[in-house]
C-alpha positions as CSV (number, residue, x, y, z in Angstrom):
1,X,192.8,100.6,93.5
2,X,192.5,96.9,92.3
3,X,189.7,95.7,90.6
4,X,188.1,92.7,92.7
5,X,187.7,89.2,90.3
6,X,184.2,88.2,90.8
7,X,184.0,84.6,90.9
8,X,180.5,83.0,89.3
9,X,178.9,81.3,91.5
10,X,177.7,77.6,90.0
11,X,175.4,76.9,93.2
12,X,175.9,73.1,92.3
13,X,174.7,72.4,95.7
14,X,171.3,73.8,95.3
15,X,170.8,72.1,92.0
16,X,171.3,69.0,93.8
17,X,168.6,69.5,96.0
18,X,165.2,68.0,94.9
19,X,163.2,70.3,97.4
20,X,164.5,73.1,95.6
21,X,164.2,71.6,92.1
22,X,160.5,71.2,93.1
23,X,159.8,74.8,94.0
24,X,161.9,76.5,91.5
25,X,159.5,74.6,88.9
26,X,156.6,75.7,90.9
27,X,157.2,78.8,90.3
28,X,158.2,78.7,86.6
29,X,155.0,76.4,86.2
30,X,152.8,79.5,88.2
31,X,154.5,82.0,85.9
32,X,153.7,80.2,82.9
33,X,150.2,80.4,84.0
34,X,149.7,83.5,84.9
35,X,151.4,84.8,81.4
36,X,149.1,82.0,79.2
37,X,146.4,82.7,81.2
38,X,146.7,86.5,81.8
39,X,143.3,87.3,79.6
40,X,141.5,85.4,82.2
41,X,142.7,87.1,85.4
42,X,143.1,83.8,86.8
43,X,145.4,81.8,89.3
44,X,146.2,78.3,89.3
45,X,144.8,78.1,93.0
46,X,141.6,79.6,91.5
47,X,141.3,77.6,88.8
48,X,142.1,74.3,91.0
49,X,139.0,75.4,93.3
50,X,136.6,75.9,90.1
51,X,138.0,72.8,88.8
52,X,136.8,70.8,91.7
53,X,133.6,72.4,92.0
54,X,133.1,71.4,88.4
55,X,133.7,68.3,88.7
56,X,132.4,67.1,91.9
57,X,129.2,69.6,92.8
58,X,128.6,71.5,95.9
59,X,130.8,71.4,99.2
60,X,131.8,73.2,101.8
61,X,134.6,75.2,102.1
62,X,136.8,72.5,104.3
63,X,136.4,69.6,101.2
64,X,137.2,72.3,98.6
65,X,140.4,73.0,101.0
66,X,140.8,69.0,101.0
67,X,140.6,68.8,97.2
68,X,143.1,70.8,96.2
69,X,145.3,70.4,99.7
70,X,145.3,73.9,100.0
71,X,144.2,76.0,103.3
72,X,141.0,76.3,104.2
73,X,141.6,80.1,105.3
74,X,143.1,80.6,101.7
75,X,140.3,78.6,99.9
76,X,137.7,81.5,101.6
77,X,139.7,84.1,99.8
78,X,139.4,82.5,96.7
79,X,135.6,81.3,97.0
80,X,134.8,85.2,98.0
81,X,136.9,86.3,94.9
82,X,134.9,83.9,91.9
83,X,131.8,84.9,93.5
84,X,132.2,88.3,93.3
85,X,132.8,87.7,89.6
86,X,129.7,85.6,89.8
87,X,132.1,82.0,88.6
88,X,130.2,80.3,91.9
89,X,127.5,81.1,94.4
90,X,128.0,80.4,98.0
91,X,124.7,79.0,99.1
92,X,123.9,78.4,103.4
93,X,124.2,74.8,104.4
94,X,121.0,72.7,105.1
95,X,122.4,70.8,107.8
96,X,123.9,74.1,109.2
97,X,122.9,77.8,108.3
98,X,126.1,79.2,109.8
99,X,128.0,77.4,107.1
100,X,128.4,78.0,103.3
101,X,129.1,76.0,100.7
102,X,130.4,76.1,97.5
103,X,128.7,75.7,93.7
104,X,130.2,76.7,90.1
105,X,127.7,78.6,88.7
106,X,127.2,78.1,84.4
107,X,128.8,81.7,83.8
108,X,131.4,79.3,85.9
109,X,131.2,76.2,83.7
110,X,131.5,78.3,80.7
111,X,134.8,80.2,81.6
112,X,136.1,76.6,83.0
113,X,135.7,75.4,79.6
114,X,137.2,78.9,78.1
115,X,140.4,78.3,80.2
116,X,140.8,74.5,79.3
117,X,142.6,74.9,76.8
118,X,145.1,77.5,77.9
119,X,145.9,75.3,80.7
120,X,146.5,72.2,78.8
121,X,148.9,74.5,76.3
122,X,150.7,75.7,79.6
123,X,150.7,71.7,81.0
124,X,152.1,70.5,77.6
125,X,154.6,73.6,77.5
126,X,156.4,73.0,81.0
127,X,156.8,69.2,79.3
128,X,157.5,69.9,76.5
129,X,161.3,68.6,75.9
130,X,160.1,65.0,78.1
131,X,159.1,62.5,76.0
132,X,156.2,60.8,76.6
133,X,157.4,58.1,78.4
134,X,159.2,60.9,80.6
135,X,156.2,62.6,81.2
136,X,154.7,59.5,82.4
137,X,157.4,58.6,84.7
138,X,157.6,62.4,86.0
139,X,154.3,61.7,86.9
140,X,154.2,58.5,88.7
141,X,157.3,59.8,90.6
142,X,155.7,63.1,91.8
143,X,152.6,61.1,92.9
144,X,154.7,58.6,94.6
145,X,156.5,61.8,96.5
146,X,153.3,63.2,97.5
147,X,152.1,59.9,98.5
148,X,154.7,59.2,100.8
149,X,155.4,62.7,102.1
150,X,151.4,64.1,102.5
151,X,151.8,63.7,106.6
152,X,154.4,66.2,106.2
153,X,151.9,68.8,104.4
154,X,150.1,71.5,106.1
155,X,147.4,70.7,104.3
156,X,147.5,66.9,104.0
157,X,145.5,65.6,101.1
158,X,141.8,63.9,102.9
159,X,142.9,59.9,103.2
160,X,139.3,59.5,101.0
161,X,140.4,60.8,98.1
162,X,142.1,58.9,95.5
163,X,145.3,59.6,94.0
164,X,144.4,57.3,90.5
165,X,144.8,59.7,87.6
């Protein structure tokens, strides 16, 4: 029997593909986080949602979605997941009792604070060989990309809320 030559495979094509350029750093940006952040048994979603809820207060479970332009049927798996581990508290609407909202919690606050800094380390690690001035043009080109894409999303970013960094 002959041995078969195995030919390596360059897949040029794909690496000429910005879609895919995109994802594949996704997911080396996810795994990053997950491995920096293991201690904290954190995602990147969940820490997006308990960012938000930081920042901007109490909402419903729709504007969290909004916030992080992320599915609102996803978003309720995460909300129920930091409140079981008491990081937010899910209080009824006033306006309507059927509905729940959304508010970090200081146990919350605290471990928002605790995980700052691993996720600036994992930020400044996935730039790490850009220089500055490349980081600031990767940037202002990904924004511009969203910008002009986000009617494509499934969960288009809310036209209210500004892209200014």
């Amino acid at each position: 029997m002959s041995e078969q030559v195995v030919k390596r495979r360059t897949f040029k094509k794909l690496w000429s593909r910005p879609g895919y350029l995109i994802r594949r750093l996704h997911q080396i940006h996810v795994a990053m986080f997950l491995d920096e952040c293991a201690e904290f048994k954190l995602t990147p979603v969940q820490f997006a949602v308990l960012t938000v809820l930081d920042s901007d207060g109490v909402l419903d479970q729709i504007s969290v979605a909004k916030q992080i332009s992320a599915d609102r049927n996803t978003v309720g798996d995460v909300l129920r997941r930091l409140e079981s581990r008491g990081l937010i508290e899910r209080p009824a609407s006033e306006n309507d009792r059927r509905a729940k909202l959304a508010q970090i919690t200081e146990k919350g606050r605290s471990f928002v604070e605790s995980v700052l800094p691993s996720m600036i380390k994992v930020q400044r690690d996935l730039t790490s060989v850009l220089t500055r001035e490349e980081n600031a043009v990767l940037t202002d080109l990904l924004v511009k990309l969203i910008k002009a894409n986000k009617e494509a999303s499934r969960s288009p970013k809310s036209k209210d809320i500004s892209f200014d960094l």
